[in-house]
Structures are given as C-alpha cells and as structure tokens.
C-alpha positions in Angstrom: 36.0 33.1 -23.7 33.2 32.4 -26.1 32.8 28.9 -24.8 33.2 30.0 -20.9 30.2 32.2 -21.3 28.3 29.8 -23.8 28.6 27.4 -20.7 27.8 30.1 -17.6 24.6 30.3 -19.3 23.7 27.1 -20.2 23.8 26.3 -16.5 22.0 29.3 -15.6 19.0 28.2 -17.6 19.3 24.7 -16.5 18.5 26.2 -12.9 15.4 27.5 -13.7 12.3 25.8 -13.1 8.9 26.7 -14.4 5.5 26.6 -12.3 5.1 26.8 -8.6 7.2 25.2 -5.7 5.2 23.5 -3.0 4.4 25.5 0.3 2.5 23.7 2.6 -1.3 25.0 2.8 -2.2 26.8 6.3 -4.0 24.7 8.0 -6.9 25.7 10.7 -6.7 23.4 13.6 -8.0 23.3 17.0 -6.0 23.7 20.0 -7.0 20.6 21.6 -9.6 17.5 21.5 -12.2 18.6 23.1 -13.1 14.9 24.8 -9.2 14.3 25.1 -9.5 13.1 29.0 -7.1 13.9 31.4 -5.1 10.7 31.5 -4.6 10.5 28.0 -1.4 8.0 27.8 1.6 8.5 24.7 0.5 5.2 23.5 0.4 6.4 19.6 3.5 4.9 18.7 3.2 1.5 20.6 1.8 -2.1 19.3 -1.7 -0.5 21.1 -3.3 -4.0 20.5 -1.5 -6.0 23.0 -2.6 -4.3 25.6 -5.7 -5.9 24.9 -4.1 -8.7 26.9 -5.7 -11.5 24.5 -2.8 -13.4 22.9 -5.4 -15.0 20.5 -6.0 -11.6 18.9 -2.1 -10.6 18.6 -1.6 -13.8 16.7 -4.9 -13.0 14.2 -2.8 -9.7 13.7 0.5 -10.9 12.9 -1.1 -13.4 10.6 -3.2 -10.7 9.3 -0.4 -8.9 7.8 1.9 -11.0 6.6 -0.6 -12.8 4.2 -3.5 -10.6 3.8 -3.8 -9.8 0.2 -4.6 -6.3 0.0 -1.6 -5.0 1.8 0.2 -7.9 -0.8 -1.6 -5.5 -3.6 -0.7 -2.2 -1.8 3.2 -3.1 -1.8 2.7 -4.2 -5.0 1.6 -0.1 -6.2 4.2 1.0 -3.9 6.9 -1.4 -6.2 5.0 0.4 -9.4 5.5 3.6 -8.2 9.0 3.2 -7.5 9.5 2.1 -10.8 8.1 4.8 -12.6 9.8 7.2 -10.6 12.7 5.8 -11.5 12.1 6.1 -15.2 11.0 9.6 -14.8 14.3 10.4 -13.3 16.2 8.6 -15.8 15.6 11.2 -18.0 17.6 13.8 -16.1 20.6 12.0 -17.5 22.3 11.6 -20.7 20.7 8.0 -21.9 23.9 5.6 -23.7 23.4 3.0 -25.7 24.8 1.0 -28.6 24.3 -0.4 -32.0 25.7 -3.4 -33.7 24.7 -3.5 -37.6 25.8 -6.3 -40.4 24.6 -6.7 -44.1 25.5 -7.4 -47.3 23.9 -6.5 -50.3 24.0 -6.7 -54.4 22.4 -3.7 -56.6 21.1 -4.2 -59.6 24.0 -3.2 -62.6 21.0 -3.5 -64.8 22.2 -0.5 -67.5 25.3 1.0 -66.1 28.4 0.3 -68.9 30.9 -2.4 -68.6 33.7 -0.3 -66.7 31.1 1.2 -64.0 29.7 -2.1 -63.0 33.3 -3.6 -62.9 33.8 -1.1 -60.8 31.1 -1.7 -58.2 31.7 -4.2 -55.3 29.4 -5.9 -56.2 27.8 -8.0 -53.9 29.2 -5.6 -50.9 29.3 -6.5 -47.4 28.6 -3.6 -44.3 29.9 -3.6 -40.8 29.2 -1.3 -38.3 29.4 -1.2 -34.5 28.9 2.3 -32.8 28.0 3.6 -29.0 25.2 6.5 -29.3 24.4 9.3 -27.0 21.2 11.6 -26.3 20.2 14.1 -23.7 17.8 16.5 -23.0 18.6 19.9 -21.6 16.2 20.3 -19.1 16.5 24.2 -18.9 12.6 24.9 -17.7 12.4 22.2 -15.4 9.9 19.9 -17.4 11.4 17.0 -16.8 12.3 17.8 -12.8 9.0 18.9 -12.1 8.0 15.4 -13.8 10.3 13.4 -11.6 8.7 15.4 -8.4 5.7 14.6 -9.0 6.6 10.9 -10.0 7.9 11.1 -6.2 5.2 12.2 -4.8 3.2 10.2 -6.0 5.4 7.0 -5.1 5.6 8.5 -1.8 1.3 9.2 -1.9 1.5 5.3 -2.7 3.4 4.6 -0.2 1.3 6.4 2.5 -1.7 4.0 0.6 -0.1 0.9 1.7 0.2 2.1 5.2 -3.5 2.8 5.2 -4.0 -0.7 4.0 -2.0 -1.8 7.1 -4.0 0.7 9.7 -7.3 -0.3 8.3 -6.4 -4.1 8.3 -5.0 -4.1 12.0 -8.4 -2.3 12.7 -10.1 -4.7 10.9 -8.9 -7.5 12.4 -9.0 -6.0 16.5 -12.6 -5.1 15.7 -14.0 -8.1 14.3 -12.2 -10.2 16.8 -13.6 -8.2 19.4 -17.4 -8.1 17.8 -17.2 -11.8 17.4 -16.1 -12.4 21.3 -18.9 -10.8 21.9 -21.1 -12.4 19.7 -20.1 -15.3 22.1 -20.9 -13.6 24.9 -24.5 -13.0 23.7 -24.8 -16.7 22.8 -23.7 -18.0 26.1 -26.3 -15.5 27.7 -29.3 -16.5 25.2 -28.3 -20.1 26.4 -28.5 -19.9 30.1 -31.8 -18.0 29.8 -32.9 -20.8 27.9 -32.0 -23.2 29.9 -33.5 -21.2 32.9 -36.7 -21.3 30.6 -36.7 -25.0 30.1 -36.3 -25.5 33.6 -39.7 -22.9 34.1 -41.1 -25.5 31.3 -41.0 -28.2 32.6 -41.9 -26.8 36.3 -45.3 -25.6 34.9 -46.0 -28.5 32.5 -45.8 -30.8 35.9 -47.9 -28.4 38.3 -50.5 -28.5 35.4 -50.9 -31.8 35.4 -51.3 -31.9 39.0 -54.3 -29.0 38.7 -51.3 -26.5 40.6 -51.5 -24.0 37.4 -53.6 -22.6 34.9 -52.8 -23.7 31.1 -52.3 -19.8 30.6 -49.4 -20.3 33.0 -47.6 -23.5 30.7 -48.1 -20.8 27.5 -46.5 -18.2 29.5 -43.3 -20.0 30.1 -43.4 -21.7 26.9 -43.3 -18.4 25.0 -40.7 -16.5 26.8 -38.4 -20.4 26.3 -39.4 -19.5 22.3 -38.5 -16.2 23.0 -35.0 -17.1 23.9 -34.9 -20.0 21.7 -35.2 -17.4 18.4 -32.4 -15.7 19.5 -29.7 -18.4 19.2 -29.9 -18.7 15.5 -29.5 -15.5 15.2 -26.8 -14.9 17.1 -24.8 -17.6 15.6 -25.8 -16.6 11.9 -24.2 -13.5 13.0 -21.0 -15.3 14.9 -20.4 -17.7 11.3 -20.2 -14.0 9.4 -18.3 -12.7 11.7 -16.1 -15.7 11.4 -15.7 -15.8 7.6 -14.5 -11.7 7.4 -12.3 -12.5 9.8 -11.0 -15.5 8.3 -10.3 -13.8 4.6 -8.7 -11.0 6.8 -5.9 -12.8 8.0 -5.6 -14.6 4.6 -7.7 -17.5 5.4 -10.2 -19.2 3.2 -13.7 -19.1 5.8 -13.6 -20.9 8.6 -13.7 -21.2 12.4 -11.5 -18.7 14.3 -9.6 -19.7 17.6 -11.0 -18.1 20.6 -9.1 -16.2 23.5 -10.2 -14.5 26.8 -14.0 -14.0 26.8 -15.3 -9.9 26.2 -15.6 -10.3 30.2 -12.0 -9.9 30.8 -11.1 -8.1 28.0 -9.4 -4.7 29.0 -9.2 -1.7 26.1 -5.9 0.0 26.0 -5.6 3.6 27.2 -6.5 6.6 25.3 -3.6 7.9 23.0 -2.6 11.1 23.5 -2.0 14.0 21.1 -2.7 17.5 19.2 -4.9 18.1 16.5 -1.6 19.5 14.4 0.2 16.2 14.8 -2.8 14.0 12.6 -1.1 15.5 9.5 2.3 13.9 10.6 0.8 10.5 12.2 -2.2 9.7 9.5 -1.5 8.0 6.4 -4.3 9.1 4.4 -3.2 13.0 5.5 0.3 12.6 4.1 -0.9 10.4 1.1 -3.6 13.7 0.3 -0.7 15.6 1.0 2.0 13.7 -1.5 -0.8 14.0 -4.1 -1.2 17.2 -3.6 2.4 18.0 -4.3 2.2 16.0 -6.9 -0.3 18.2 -8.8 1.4 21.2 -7.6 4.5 19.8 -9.9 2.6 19.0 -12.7 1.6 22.7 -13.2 5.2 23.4 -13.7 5.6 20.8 -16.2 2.8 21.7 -18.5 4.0 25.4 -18.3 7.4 23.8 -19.8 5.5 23.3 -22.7 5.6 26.6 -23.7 8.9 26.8 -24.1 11.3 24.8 -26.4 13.6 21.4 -26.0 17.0 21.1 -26.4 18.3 17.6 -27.5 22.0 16.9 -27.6 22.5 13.8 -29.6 25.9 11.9 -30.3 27.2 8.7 -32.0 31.1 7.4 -32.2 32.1 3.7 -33.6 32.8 2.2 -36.9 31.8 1.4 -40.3 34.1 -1.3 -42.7 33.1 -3.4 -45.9 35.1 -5.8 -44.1 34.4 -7.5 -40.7 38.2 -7.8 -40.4 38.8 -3.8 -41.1 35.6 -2.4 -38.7 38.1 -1.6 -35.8 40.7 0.0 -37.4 41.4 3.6 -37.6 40.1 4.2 -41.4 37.0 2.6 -40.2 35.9 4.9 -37.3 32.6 7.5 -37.6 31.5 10.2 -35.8 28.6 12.6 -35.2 27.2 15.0 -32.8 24.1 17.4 -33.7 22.1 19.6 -31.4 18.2 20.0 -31.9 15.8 22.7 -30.6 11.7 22.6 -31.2 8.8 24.6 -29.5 5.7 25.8 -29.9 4.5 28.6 -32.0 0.6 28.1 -32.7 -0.9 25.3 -30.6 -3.8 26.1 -30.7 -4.7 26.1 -26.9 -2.9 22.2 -26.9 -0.3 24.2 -24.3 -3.0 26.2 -22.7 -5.2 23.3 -21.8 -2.7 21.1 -20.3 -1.3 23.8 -18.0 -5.4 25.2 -17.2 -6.0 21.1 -16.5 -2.8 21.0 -14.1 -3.8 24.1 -12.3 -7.8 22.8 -12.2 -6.6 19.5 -10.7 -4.6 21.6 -8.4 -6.8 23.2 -6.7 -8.8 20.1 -6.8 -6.2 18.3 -5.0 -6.0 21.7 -2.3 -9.2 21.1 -1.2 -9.5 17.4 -0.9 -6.7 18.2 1.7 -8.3 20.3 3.7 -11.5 18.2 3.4 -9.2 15.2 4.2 -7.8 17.7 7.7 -11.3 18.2 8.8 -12.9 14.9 8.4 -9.2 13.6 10.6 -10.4 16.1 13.2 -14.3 14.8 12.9 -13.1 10.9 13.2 -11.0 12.1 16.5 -13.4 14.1 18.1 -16.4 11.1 17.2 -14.1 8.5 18.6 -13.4 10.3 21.8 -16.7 11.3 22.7 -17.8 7.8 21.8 -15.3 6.8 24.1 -16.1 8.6 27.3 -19.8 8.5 27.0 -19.6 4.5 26.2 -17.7 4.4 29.4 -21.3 5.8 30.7 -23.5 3.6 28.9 -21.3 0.2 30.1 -22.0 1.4 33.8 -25.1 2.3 33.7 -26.2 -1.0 32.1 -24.8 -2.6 34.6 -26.5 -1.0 37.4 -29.7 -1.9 35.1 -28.5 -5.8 35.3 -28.2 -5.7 38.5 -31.2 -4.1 39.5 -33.3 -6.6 37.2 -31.8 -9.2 38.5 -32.8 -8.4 41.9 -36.5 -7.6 40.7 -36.5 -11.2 39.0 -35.5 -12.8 42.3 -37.6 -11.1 44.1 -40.8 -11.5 42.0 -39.6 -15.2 42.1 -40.0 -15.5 46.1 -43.0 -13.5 46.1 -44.6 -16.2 43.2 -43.4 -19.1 44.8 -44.9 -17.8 48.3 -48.1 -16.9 46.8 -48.2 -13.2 47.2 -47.9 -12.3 43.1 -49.2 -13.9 39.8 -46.6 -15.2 37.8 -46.9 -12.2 34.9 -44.9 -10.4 37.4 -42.3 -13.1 37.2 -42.8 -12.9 33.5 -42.4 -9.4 33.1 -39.2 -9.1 35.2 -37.5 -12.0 33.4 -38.3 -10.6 29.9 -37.0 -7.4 30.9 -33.6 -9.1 32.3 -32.7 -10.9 29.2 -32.2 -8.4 26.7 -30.7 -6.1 28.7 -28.5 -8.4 29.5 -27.3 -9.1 25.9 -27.4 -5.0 25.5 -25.1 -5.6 28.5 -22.4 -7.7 26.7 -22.8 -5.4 23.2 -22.1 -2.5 25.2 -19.0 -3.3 26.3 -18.0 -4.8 23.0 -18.7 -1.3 21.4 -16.8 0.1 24.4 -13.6 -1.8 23.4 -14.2 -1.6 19.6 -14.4 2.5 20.0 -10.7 2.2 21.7 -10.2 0.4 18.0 -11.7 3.3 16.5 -10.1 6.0 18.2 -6.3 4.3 17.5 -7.6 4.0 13.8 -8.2 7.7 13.6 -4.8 8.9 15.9 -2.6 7.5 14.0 1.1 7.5 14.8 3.8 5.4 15.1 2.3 2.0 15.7 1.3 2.0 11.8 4.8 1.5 10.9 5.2 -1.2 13.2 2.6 -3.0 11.6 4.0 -2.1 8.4 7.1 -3.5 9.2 5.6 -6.4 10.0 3.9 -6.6 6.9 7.0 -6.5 4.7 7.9 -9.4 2.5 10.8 -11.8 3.6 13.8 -10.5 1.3 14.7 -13.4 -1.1 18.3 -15.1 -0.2 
C-alpha cells in the first residue's frame, strides 16, 4: 500500500512543470494591404519565378540552390540543432551503460608476520564486468523545459535555412534581372553612339567643304563623348553584376548565360494574401517566433533550479579473482542508491539565471512584434512600389516616344534649314538618357515583383527548399 502511494506521487510530481507555457502573443494586424490590387492572383505557394518566362533564369535558380554555400552552411546548423536536441532529450531517459575492469596487483607484505602474509594472495588478480544505470527524476520539469527549448530552437534553425533559401532565390531573380538590364542599357548607349558617329563624320565632311561652322564638328563630337563615357560604365557595372551572380549559384566569377532581353520579360502576378497569414508563410516570423518559445522554456528551466534533483543510480554484474570464476553465481554484485541535492543559500546564483531567462524573454517578445511590423512595412513598400512603378514604366514611355518625335522632327527642320543644329542637339541629349531611365525602369518594375514575393512569403519557399536538399547517400 506503502509502495502504491510512494509511486501515485512520484508520478504526480513528475507532471509538474515549472515556469510558463507558451501562448502565442496577440498580435495587431491590419485587415488588408492597403495597395493589394484587385486582381491579386494565389500565386504564394507556386515556383513564382517561372512565370518570368526566361528559361535562362530558372536554370541560374536551380543551380543556385543546390550548390550555393550558404544554404550548404544553413543545413549544416539545422543538422547541429538536431543533434543537440537530441542530446537534450536523451536525458528524459534512464542512460545504460557498462563497465569491463581487469587488474592484478601485489601489496607490499613489508612488516606483517609470517602467517598473515602467507595468508595474502599475493600477487592477486581482479575481474569485473557490470552494466550500470542512472536517471534523473525530472519532477519540475528542468530537463523538459530544456528539451523544448532545444526544439525550438532546432525548429528557429530550421526556419533560418529557409530564409537562406528565400533570400538566395531573390538574390538570384534580381540580379539576373538587374544584369539584363544592364544589357539593355548597353545596347541603347551603343546605338546612340553609333547614331553619333554617323553625326561625326556628317559634320567633319560638311566642314571641310565650308557647309558648317567648327562649333557644329564640337557639337557632335561631344554628345559622341557623351555616349561614349557611358559604355564603360555600364559594363563595369554588367562584370559586378556578373561576378555576385556567379558566387550565387556556386560559381567562381565569370560570364553568365543570357536569356530573353528585359524587353520581353513579363513579371509574375501579384500574390495574394492577409496581413495574419505573414506569420504562417515568413520564415524569419516563425524562426522569431521558435526563438521566442525557446526563451519562454528557458524561464521554466532556471526556475527548476530552485528546487532539488533526484538521481536514481544502479549497477548489477560481477567481480572474481579469477577470469574463469567472474560469471558465476558467487561472483555477481549489486547496488542501487538514490541521491537528492538543492539549493539552500545561493547566493542570487538561482535568482540570476531565472531574472536573465525572464530578461531575455521579454527581449525575444519584442523582437517578435518588431519582426510582425517590419513583415507588414516590407508588404505594404513592395506593393506600393509595385503599382506606382507600373506608373512610372508608362509614363516613360510616353516620354520616349515623345522625344523621339521631337528629335525627328528637329532633324527635318535642321536638314531643311529652318533651325540651328543646338535644337537637334538638345532634343537628342534629352532622348538618350531617358531612354536608359526607360530600360531601368522596367528592370525596377520586374525586380519589385522579386521584392514583393520575398516579403509574401508562402509556400513556394519550401519548394525551393526542397530543391535545395542534399542527394541522400546510397
């Protein structure tokens, strides 16, 4: 009876846990994206960057994440954490293991009389071979709330690794598309320049023939310098752009293969979704989240500390002078012992490590909620940047056009003699750079459909993930 009530309590106590359990934090979100336009499409959980249409650009990103090295380092944690969670856990059992021990020995009979040291077995041999056994009764919970927040944090470093893999596939779309239209650019700063040359040469002959003032020949000579400064430039900018890209998809620096040009390159459509959902589809939401838990747990398992450990150890084998005697029934030893230790005076050692626990609690609370409301800032950026870089691509346009209409038509009027070339001048120096503000437009356009997938979330960042996976060994 004894016993049965010796063991109803026992397992009473080892259902208690110290400290707080997790609830998660109320969190104050919008009812909507305020840009969110009308024909938002459910495209959050799709491979968004094919619909890019540029086969070039899904091969960078498959290549991407199978050899990029920093999601090879973020699987790496995520194998880490596991491990250490496993070893945290481990401790929730009873922990077995054995001993094998052999020896032999002579004392010193220095002193002893005659019939003692005939006596002794003298040298003596020892033998032993026993299986041992200790556990801790985890009756507070210290070593539960220990193995929660192990994890938690395994699943915080998990979520890490998936951020690895959003920010790479961004990385890779966004770079792609930037050096595209770098190209772009440079294929615009070259037909100007060409155009120039032609201007050159046209002036540089009608001045020779008296047709044309010298002032006309420096006139065309500097807007052909004009142009002719850009193309460095650009493709300084175009090598960069090739080298990030190249140690993105695991490459040492080097040219890039090219697809469709920026021209015919078509962003996806805007992902759908509610504010509420970025704490389920964002990776660095759960992983603030995870570590959040994980201090919550921590709490619990300084509090432990205040009260005191039970240890159960046990050993059974056996012992023999004789190697030939250790496994017979003389031979076999026993022992079982119990051990309980707390605190008394500490000193504030206890105090401080629960008062650091709950400090980097509330630490981790607020980086959350921080973490919520920058996700809803990156959303609401990208979406406005969206719909009023849809403006800014058209209404360049409209400016191309109409400049190219004035520089065709100041042409005529030149070549017919009713206006001085500066008016040529001046309509051609305003058509070329807006013209390569034309082509950077639209790659911004494109690279803020990039952005706005990056800060969504969803779905598609486990398919990357998957992707990104190592091939299981045979």
């Amino acid at each position: 009876m004894r016993r049965g009530v010796a063991l109803a309590t026992l397992a009473a106590l080892a259902g208690c846990t110290v400290g707080p359990d997790y609830r998660r934090p109320e969190v104050d979100s919008p009812a909507s994206f305020q840009y969110l336009p009308a024909d938002a499409a459910d495209t959050a959980n799709t491979a968004w960057w094919r619909e890019f249409g540029d086969p070039v650009l899904d091969q960078l990103i498959d290549e991407a994440l199978a050899n990029n090295h920093n999601v090879k380092v973020a699987t790496a944690n995520v194998e880490a954490a596991a491990a250490v969670f496993t070893q945290a856990r481990s401790s929730l059992f009873p922990q077995l293991g054995y001993g094998v021990n052999a020896g032999r020995e002579r004392v010193s009979e220095s002193g002893l009389r005659p019939e003692v040291a005939s006596a002794l077995n003298n040298p003596a041999s020892a033998y032993q071979a026993a299986l041992s056994v200790s556990w801790e009764l985890d009756l507070w919970g210290r070593v539960r709330r220990e193995s929660e927040a192990a994890r938690a944090n395994l699943l915080a470093t998990n979520e890490a690794r998936r951020g690895v893999v959003l920010s790479l596939v961004a990385g890779v779309a966004q770079n792609y598309l930037q050096l595209r239209g770098l190209d772009g650019q440079l294929a615009v700063a070259k037909k100007t320049l060409g155009t120039y040359a032609e201007s050159v040469k046209l002036f540089e002959l009608q001045f020779k023939y008296g047709q044309v003032s010298q002032m006309n020949v420096a006139q065309a000579r500097s807007q052909y310098e004009t142009a002719a400064a850009q193309i460095p430039q650009i493709e300084t900018q175009i090598a960069q752009t090739q080298d990030a890209l190249a140690i993105l998809v695991g490459r040492n620096p080097g040219p890039i293969p090219r697809g469709k040009p920026i021209e015919e390159i078509v962003a996806p459509a805007v992902p759908s979704g509610l504010p509420s959902s970025l704490l389920e589809r964002r990776p660095d939401l759960a992983q603030s989240e995870q570590e959040l838990v994980a201090a919550n747990a921590q709490i619990g398992a300084a509090k432990a500390l205040y009260y005191p450990r039970i240890t159960l150890t046990g050993a059974l084998g056996f012992a023999s002078p004789e190697l030939s005697d250790l496994f017979k029934g003389p031979s076999r030893i026993w022992s079982f012992a119990g051990q309980l230790a707390g605190p008394i005076f500490t000193f504030g050692a206890v105090s401080g490590q629960v008062a650091q626990a709950e400090a980097a609690q509330r630490g981790a609370l607020e980086s959350y909620r921080l973490s919520i409301q920058n996700a809803f800032g990156d959303v609401d950026n990208a979406l406005v940047a969206n719909a009023k870089g849809q403006e800014q691509v058209a209404a360049q346009q409209r400016l191309v056009a109409a400049l190219s209409d004035y520089t065709r038509l100041a042409r005529l009027q030149y070549n017919g003699g009713d206006a001085p070339y500066s008016t040529v001048l001046q309509a051609e120096q305003a058509l070329f750079p807006a013209e390569l503000n034309l082509v950077a437009f639209r790659t911004a356009q494109l690279n803020t459909a990039v952005t706005l997938y990056k800060a969504m979330g969803g779905g598609w960042v486990d398919l990357a993930a998957a992707r990104a996976l190592p091939a299981e060994e045979p």
